[in-house]
C-alpha positions in Angstrom: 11.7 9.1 99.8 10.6 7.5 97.2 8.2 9.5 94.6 4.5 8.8 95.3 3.9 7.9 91.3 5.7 5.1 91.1 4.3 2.0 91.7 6.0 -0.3 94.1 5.9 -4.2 92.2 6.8 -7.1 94.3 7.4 -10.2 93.4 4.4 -12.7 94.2 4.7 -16.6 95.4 4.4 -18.7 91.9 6.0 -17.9 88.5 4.1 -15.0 86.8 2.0 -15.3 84.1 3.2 -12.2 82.6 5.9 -10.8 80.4 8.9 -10.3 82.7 11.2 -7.2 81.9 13.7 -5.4 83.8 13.1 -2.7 86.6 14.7 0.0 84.3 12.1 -1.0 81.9 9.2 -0.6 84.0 9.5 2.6 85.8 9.6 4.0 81.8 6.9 2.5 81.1 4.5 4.1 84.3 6.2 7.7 84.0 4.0 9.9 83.3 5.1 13.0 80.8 7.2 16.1 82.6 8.4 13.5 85.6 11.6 14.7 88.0 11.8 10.9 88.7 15.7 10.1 86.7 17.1 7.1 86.0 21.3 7.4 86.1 23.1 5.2 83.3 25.2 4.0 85.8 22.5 2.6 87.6 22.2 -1.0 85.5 19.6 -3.5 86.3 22.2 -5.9 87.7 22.9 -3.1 90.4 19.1 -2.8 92.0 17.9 -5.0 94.3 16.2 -8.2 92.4 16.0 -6.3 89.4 15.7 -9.9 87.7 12.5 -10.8 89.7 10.2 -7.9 88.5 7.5 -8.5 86.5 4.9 -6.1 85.0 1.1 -7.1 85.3 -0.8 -7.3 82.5 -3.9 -8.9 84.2 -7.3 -7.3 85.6 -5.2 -7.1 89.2 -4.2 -3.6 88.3 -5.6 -0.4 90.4 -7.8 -2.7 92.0 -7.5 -2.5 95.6 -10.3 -5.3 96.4 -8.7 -7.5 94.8 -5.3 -7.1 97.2 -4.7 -10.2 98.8 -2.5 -11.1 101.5 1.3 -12.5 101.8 -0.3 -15.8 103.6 -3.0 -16.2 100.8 -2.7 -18.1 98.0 -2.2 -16.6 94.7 -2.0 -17.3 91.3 -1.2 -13.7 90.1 1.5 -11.0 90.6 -0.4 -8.2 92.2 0.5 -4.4 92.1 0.2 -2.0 95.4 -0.7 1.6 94.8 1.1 3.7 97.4 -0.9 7.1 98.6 -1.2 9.4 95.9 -1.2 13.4 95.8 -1.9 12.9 92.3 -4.9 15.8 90.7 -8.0 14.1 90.8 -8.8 16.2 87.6 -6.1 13.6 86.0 -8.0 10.4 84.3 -7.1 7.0 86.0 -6.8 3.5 84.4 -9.7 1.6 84.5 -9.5 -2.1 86.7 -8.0 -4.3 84.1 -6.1 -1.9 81.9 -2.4 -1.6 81.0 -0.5 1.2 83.2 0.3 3.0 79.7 0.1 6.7 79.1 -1.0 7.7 75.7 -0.2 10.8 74.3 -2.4 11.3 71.6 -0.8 15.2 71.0 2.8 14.2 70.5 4.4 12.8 67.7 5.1 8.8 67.8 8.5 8.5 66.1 9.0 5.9 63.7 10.2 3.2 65.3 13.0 0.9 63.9 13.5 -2.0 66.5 11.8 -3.5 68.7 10.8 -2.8 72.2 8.8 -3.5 75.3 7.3 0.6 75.4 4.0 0.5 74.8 4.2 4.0 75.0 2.3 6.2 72.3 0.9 2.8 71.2 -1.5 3.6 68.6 -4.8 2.8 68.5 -7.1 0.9 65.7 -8.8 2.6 63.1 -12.8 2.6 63.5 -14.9 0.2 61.9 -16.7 2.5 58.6 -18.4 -0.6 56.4 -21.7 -0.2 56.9 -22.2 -4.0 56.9 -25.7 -5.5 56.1 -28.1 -6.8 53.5 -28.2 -5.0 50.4 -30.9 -6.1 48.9 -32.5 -5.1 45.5 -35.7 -2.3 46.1 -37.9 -4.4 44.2 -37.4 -7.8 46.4 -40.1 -9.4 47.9 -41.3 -8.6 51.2 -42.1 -11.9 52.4 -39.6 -13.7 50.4 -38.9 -17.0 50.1 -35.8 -19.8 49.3 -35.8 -19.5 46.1 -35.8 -15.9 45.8 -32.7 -15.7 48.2 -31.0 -18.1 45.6 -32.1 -16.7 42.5 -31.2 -13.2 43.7 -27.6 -15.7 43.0 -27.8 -17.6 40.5 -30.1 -15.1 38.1 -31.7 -15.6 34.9 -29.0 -14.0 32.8 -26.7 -17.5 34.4 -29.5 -19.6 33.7 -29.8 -18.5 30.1 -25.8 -18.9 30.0 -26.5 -22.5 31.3 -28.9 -22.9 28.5 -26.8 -21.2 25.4 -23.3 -22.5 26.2 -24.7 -25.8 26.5 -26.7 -25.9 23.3 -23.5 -24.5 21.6 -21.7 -27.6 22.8 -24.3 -30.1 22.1 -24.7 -28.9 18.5 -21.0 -28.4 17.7 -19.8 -31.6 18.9 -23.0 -33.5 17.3 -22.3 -32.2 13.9 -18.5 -33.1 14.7 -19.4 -36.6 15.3 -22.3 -37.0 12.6 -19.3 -36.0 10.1 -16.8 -38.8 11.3 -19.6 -41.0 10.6 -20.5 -44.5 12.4 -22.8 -43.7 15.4 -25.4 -45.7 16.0 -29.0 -44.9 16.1 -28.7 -44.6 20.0 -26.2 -42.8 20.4 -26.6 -39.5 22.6 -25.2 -37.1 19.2 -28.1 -38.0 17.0 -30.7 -38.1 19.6 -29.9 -34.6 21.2 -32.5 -31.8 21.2 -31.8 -28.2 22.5 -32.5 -28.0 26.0 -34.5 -25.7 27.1 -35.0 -23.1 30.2 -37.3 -25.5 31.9 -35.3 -28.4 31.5 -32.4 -26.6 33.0 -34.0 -25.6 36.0 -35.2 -29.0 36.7 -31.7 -30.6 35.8 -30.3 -28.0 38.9 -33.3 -29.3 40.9 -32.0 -32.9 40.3 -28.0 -31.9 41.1 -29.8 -30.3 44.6 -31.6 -33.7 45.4 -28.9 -35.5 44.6 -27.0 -33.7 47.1 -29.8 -34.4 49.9 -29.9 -38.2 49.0 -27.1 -40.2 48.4 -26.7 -43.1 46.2 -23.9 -45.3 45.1 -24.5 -43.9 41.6 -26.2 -41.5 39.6 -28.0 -44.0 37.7 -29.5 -45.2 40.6 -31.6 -42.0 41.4 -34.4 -43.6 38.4 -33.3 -47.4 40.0 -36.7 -49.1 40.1 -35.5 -51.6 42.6 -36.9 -51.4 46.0 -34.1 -51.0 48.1 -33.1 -48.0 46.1 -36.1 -46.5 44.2 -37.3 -42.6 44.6 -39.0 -40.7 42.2 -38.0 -37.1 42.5 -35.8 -37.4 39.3 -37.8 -39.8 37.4 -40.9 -37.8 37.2 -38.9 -34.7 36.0 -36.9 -36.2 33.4 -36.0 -39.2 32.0 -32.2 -41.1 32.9 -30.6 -40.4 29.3 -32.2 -36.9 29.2 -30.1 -35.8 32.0 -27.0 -38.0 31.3 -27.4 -36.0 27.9 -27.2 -32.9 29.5 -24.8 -33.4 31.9 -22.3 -34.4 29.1 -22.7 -31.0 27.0 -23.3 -28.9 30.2 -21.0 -26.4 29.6 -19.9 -22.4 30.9 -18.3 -20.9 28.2 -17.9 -20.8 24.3 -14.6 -22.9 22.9 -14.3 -20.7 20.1 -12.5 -18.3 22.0 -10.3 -20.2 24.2 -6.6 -19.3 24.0 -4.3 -22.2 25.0 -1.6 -22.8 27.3 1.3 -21.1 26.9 0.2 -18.3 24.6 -0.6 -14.7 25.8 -3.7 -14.1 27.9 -4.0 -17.4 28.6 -6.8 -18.1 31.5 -6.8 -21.5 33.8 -9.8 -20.8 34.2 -11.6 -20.0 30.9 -14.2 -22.9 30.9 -15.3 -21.3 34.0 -14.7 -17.5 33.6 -18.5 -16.5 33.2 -20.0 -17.9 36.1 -16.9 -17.7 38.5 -16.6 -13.7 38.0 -21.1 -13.5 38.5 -21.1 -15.2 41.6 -17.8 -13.0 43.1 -19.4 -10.2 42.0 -22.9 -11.2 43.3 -21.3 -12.5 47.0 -19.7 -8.7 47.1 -23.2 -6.6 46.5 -26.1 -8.6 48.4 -23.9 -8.2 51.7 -21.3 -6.3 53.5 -19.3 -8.2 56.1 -18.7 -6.7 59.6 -15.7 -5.5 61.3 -14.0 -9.2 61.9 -13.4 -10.9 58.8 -10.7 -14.3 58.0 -8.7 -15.5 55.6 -7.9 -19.2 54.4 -7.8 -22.1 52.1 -11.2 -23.9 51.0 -10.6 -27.3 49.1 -12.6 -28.7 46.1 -12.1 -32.5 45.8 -10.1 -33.6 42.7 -7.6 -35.9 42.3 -7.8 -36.8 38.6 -5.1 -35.0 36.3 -5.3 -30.9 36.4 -2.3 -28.4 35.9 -3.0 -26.5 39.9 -4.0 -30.1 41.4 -2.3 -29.6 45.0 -2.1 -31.5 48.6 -2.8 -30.2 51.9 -2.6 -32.6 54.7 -4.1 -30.9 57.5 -7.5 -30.7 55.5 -10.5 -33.3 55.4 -9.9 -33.3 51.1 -6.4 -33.7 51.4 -6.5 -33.6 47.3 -8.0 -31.0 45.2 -8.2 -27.4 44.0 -7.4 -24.6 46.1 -9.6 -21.7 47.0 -8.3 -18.7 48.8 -11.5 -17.7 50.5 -12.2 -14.2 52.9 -15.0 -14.8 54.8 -17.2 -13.3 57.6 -16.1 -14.3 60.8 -19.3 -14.5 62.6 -21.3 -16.2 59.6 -18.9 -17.7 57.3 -20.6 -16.0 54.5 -17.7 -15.8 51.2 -17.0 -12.4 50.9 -14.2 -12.8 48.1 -12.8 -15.7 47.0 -10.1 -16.9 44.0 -8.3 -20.0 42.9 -5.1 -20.8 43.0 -4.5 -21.9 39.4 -1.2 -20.6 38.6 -2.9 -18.0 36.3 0.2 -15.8 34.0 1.2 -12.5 35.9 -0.8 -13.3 39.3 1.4 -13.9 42.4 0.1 -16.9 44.8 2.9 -15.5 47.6 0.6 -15.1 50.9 1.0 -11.7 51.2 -0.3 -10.8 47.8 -3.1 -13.3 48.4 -4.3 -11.4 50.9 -4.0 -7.8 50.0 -6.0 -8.8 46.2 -8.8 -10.5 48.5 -8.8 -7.3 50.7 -9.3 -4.9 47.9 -12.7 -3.8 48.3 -12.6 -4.0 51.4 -9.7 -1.5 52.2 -9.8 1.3 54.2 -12.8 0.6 56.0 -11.7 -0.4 59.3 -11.9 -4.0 59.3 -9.9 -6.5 61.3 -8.4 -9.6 59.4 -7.7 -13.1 61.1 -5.0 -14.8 59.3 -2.7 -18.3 60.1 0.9 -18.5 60.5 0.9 -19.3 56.5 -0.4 -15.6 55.5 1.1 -14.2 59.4 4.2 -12.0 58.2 4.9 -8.3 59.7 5.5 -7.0 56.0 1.6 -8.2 55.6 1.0 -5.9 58.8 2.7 -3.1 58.0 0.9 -3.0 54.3 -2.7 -3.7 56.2 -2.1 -0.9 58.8 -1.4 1.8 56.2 -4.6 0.7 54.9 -6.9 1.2 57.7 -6.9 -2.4 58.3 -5.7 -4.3 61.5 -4.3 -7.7 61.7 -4.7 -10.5 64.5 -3.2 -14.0 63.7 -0.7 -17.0 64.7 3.2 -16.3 63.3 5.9 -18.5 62.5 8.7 -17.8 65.0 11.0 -18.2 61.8 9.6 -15.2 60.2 11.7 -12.5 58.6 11.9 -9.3 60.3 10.7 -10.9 64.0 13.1 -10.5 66.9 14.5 -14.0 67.7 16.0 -13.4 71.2 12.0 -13.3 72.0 11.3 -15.9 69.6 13.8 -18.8 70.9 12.9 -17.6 74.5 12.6 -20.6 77.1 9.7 -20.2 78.9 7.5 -22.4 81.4 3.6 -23.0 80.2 1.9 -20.0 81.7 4.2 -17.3 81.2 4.0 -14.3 78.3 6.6 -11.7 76.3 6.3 -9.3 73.8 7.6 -6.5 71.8 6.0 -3.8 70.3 7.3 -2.1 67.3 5.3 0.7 65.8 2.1 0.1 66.1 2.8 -3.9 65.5 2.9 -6.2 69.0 4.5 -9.3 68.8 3.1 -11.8 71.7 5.3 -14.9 72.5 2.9 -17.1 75.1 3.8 -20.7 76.3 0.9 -23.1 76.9 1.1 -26.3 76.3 3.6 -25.5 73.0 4.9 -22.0 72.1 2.2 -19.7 70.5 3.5 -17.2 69.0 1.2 -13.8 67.5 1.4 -10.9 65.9 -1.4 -8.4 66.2 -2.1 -4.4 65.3 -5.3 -4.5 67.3 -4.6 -5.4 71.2 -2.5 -4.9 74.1 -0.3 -7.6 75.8 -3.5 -7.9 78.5 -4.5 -11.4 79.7 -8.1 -12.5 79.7 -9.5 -15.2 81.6 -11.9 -17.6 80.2 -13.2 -21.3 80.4 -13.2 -24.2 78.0 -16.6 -25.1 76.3 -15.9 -28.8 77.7 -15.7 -27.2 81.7 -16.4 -23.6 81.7 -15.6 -23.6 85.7 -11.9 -24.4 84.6 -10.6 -20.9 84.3 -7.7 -20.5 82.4 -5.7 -16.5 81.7 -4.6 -16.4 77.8 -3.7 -13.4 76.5 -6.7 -11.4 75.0 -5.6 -11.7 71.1 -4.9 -15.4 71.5 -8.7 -15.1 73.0 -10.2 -13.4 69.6 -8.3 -15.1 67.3 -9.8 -18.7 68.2 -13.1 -17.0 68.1 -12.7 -15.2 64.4 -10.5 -17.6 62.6 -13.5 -20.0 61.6 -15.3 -18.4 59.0 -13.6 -20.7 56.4 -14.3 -24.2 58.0 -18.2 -22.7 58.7 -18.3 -22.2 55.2 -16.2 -25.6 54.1 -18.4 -27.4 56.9 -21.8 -26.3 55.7 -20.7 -27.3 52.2 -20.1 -30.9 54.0 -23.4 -31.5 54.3 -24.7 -31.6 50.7 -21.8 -32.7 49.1 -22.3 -32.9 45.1 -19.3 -35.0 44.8 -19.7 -37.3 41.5 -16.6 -38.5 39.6 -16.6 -36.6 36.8 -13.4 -36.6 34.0 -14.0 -32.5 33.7 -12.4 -30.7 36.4 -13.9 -27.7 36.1 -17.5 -29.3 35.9 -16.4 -30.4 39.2 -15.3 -27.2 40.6 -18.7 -25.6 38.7 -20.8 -27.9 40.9 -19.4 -27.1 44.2 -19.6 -23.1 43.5 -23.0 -24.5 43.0 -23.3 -26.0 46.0 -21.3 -23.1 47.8 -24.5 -20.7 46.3 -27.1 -22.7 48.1 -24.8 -21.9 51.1 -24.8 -18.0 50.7 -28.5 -18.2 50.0 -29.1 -20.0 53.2 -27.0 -16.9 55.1 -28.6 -14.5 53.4 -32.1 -15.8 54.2 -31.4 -15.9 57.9 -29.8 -12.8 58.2 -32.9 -11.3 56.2 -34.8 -12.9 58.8 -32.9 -11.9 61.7 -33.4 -8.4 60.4 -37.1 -8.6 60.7 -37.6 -11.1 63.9 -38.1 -13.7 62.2 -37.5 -17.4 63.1 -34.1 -18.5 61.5 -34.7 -21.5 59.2 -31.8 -24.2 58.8 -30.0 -25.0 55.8 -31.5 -28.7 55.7 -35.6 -26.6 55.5 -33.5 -23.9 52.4 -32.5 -26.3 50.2 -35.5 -28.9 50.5 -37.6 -25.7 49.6 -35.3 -24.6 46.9 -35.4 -27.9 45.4 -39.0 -28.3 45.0 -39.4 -24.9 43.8 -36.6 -24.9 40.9 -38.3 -28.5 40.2 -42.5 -27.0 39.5 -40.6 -23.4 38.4 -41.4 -22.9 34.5 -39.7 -20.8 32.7 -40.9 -22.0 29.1 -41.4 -18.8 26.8 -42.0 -19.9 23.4 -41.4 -16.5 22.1 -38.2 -16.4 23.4 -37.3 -20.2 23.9 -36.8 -21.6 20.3 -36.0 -25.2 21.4 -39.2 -25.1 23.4 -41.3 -23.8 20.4 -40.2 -26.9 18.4 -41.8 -30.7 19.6 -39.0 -33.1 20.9 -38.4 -35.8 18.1 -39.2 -39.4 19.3 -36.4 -41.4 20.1 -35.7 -44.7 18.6 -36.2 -47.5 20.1 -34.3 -50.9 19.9 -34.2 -54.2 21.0 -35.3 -54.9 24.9 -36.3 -51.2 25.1 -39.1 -51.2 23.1 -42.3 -51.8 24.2 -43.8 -55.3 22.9 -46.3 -55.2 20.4 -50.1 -56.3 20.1 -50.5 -59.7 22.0 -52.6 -61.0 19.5 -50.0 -59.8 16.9 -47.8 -61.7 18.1 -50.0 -64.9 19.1 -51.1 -64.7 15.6 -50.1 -67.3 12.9 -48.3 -65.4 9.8 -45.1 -64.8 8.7 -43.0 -64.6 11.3 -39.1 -65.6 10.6 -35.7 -64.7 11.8 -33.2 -62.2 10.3 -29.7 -61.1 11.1 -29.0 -57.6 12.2 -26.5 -55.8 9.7 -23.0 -55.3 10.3 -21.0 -52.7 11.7 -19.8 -50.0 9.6 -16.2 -50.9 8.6 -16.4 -54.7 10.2 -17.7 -57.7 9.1 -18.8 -58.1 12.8 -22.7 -58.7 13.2 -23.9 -56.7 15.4 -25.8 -57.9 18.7 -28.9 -57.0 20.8 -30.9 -58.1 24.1 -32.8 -60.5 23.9 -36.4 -59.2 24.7 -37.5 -62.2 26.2 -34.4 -63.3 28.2 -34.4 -59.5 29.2 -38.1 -60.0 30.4 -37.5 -62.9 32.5 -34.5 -61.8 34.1 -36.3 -58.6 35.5 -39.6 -61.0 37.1 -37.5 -62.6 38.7 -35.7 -59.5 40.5 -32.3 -58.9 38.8 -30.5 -55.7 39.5 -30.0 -53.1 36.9 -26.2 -54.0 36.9 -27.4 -58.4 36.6 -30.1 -57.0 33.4 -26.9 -55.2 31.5 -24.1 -57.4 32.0 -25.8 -61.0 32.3 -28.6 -61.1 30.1 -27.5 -62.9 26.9 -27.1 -60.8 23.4 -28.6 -62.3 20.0 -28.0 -61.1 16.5 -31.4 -62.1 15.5 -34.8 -60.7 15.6 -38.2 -60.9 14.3 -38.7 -59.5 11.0 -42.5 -59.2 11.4 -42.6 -57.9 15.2 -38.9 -55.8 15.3 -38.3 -57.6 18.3 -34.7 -58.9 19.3 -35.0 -62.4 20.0 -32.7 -66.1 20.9 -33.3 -68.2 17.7 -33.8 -70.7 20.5 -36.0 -71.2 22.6 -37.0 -67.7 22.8 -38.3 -67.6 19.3 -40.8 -69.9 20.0 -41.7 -68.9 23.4 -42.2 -65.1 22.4 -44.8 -66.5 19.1 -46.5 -68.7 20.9 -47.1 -68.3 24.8 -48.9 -65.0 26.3 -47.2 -64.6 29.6 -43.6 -65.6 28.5 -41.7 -64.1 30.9 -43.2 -66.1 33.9 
């Protein structure tokens, strides 16, 4: 007679698409504690009757009588069939659709040291205890808008940084230059003026536009010509102003830079300042919630830097590499570094992971990782810190059992081992995917694709939850996609500066939504943020003469020369006198002449339509000019034309 607690499991038309195991192994694993029911050592699997044809379901088929079909039916599932029970209804039962495992929360698990198919004793998760949300500042607005979300970001302490690092620059490397000697009166190093908080926030207004429209080139953005002209940039400052600042914009004071090679060295000095604010800031204003990812973010680069790298399987195949942990749900950047090979600092995954995860330890959070970071020495760290782990594993990996590993199996079918509180889950669908979790149970969901959602399909449940939580990283990268401020620059780290920039207008635009969300609020989208941000940072003044000196002091006049200045008095020059041609001087150290535009040539060229490239590479140079009007002109026939007819340029 056989004992009424054991299930009977029969062997279903089909292959199963669940873990198969041995019948030994199964009657373990549905004893319940203090069971009579003995199993004799002498009694091997290859012994019982089709001991090689049991499997164990792991499906929603379990305790569920209804759903009990017939030998004549058609199935697609191994079912199980309770026999009549005398078993104390005081005793809790499973639940339809859970594993036929007994926990014992009372007794002691023992450590295990290999791996097995008992899931008994499996332990269960740590709670979720972070408290995730806005954490706004008490004095923020109520009704806030764009801006406010960003500058609660980029503050003014980063925009005075902006403005004194900068001016440092500027006026170090002008007075290195105006000591060398031979600029010319042009040249960006004598015309400089400090820039001032003003023109800083409108020079961040212009970086922002020019990641909503796109142009070939930067100096199109003030192009007057039809096909390309807008005035956003024009009418805030002039082209040279901003090409002036965007050659001293700078993060960080040189004076203190230690080089390469030499202790305390930092990779990342020229960007230190700002790089440590906005970690810090990304940390404060939000706290993520239970399901959080890990992965590699790329900044475009591929001219000459020491941690330049290559990834293949990414959109910027060449670049710098950011290890990024981000909300799941969101994609807002909890914690980021980048890999720059900085002294002392290990970029091994592992180590990765657990220096991202420090704040965030001990709180009950569940981290999604790919086969890159997947390791069980990661787990085991991560589960002594409250933390569980989900995420794809290389079947190569140290420490994994490989007769499970190199297991043949056909697309459909499912095996694991547990060991401690670790599961590892080989399942075959179209290739092997192999996973290692801390969080679930070998259980099989069934879902749909988003193409055809009437296409059921069972995968197992962690396979389900990783696919859904592993994106917080290509959110992020793929919001950043859409205002890309990617301009060749020969600074690396300006170019990294700008898209943390651009990765702050990202974290505003989650911030804002979730702030809205809070209060039910219509969501805005990030296209609506940034056009508002933009504007605002464009008509925001932030002039204090009392504290501003360079805006106390009135901006010198720039020379002009040659076709850019403006012509003089018609009638001056219509009017008889003493009007004759002179050379221009020579270069300092060359007995070259120097040469200019000719005004009139430059003039004509322009009516009739010629691009800005056609005005500075075709129109011809002269080394004459009027010595009475200061105007650059051909000895012939311009001379003439400019003295003696009014609308020349016709």
């Amino acid at each position: 007679m056989c004992d009424p607690r054991v299930i009977v499991i029969s062997k279903m038309a089909g292959r199963s698409t669940t873990g198969r195991i041995g019948l030994r192994s199964a009657l373990e694993l549905i004893m319940q504690d203090g069971s009579d029911l003995e199993i004799s050592d002498n009694d091997s699997e290859d012994n019982l009757s089709d001991s090689s044809d049991v499997f164990v379901p792991m499906d929603d088929d379990f305790g569920d009588d209804s759903d009990i079909m017939s030998d004549n039916e058609s199935v697609g599932h191994d079912h199980v069939f309770d026999a009549p029970t005398d078993i104390d209804s005081d005793v809790e039962q499973p639940e339809a659709g859970a594993i036929p495992v007994i926990y014992d929360d009372d007794s002691d698990t023992e450590w295990m040291e290999d791996w097995t198919r008992s899931l008994v004793n499996f332990p269960v998760s740590a709670p979720f205890e972070g408290g995730s949300g806005l954490n706004l500042p008490e004095n923020f607005e109520a009704t806030p808008t764009p801006l406010d979300f960003y500058q609660l970001i980029v503050t003014p302490s980063v925009m005075k940084l902006f403005k004194t690092e900068t001016n440092r620059y500027a006026r170090t490397t002008c007075d290195e230059k105006k000591a060398a000697g031979g600029l010319s009166a042009r040249s960006i190093f004598n015309t400089w003026t400090p820039v001032t908080l003003e023109e800083m926030n409108k020079f961040l207004a212009i970086l922002v536009h020019m990641g909503l429209v796109k142009k070939p080139k930067i100096d199109d953005y003030w192009s007057t010509h039809p096909a390309l002209s807008t005035t956003f940039a024009s009418r805030l400052m002039t082209r040279c102003r901003f090409a002036a600042i965007l050659a001293f914009f700078h993060l960080n004071d040189n004076a203190r830079f230690i080089p390469r090679g030499r202790p305390d060295h930092d990779p990342l000095f020229k960007l230190r300042p700002l790089f440590d604010h906005l970690v810090q800031k990304f940390q404060q204003l939000y706290k993520p919630e239970e399901d959080i990812c890990i992965d590699e973010a790329m900044c475009p680069w591929r001219g000459r830097s020491a941690f330049r790298c290559y990834m293949k399987d990414k959109p910027t195949k060449w670049g710098m590499k950011l290890y990024e942990l981000c909300e799941s749900v969101s994609g807002y950047v909890c914690n980021m570094e980048v890999m720059c090979h900085e002294p002392g600092v290990s970029n091994k995954p592992k180590e990765v992971c657990l220096r991202l995860l420090t704040p965030f330890a001990n709180k009950g959070h569940t981290l999604f990782v790919d086969n890159y970071y997947c390791n069980p020495a990661l787990a085991d760290e991560l589960v002594a810190e409250n933390t569980a782990l989900v995420g794809t594993v290389r079947a190569n990996r140290i420490g994994l059992p490989r007769d499970l590993a190199k297991q043949q199996m056909q697309q459909g079918e499912m095996d694991y081992r547990r060991k401690n509180q670790l599961l590892y889950i080989h399942w075959k669908d179209k290739r092997d995917v192999h996973m290692l979790t801390t969080k679930h149970l070998p259980q099989m969901k069934r879902v749909g694709s988003r193409a055809r959602p009437q296409n059921q399909k069972d995968k197992p449940e962690c396979v389900v939850e990783y696919i859904h939580n592993m994106a917080g990283v290509d959110k992020s990268d793929q919001m950043i996609s859409y205002l890309p401020l990617h301009r060749k620059t020969c600074k690396w780290w300006k170019k990294l500066a700008f898209h943390l920039l651009t990765l702050v207008m990202i974290q505003g635009h989650i911030l804002c939504n979730k702030h809205k969300k809070e209060h039910q609020q219509k969501e805005m989208c990030l296209e609506d943020f940034v056009k508002s941000v933009c504007v605002s940072l464009a008509a925001q003044c932030t002039v204090d003469p009392a504290e501003d000196e360079a805006a106390a002091l009135p901006l010198p006049q720039r020379p002009h020369l040659g076709a850019a200045v403006p012509p003089p008095n018609v009638m001056d020059r219509l009017r008889p006198g003493s009007h004759f041609p002179e050379e221009f001087a020579s270069k300092p150290g060359s007995n070259a002449k120097l040469q200019r535009t000719c005004k009139v040539c430059y003039d004509r060229m322009k009516h009739r339509g010629a691009s800005r490239d056609e005005l500075k590479n075709r129109v011809p140079h002269t080394k004459y000019r009027c010595e009475q009007c200061q105007v650059n002109l051909c000895i012939t026939p311009c001379f003439k034309m400019w003295h003696t007819m009014d609308k020349y340029h016709i």
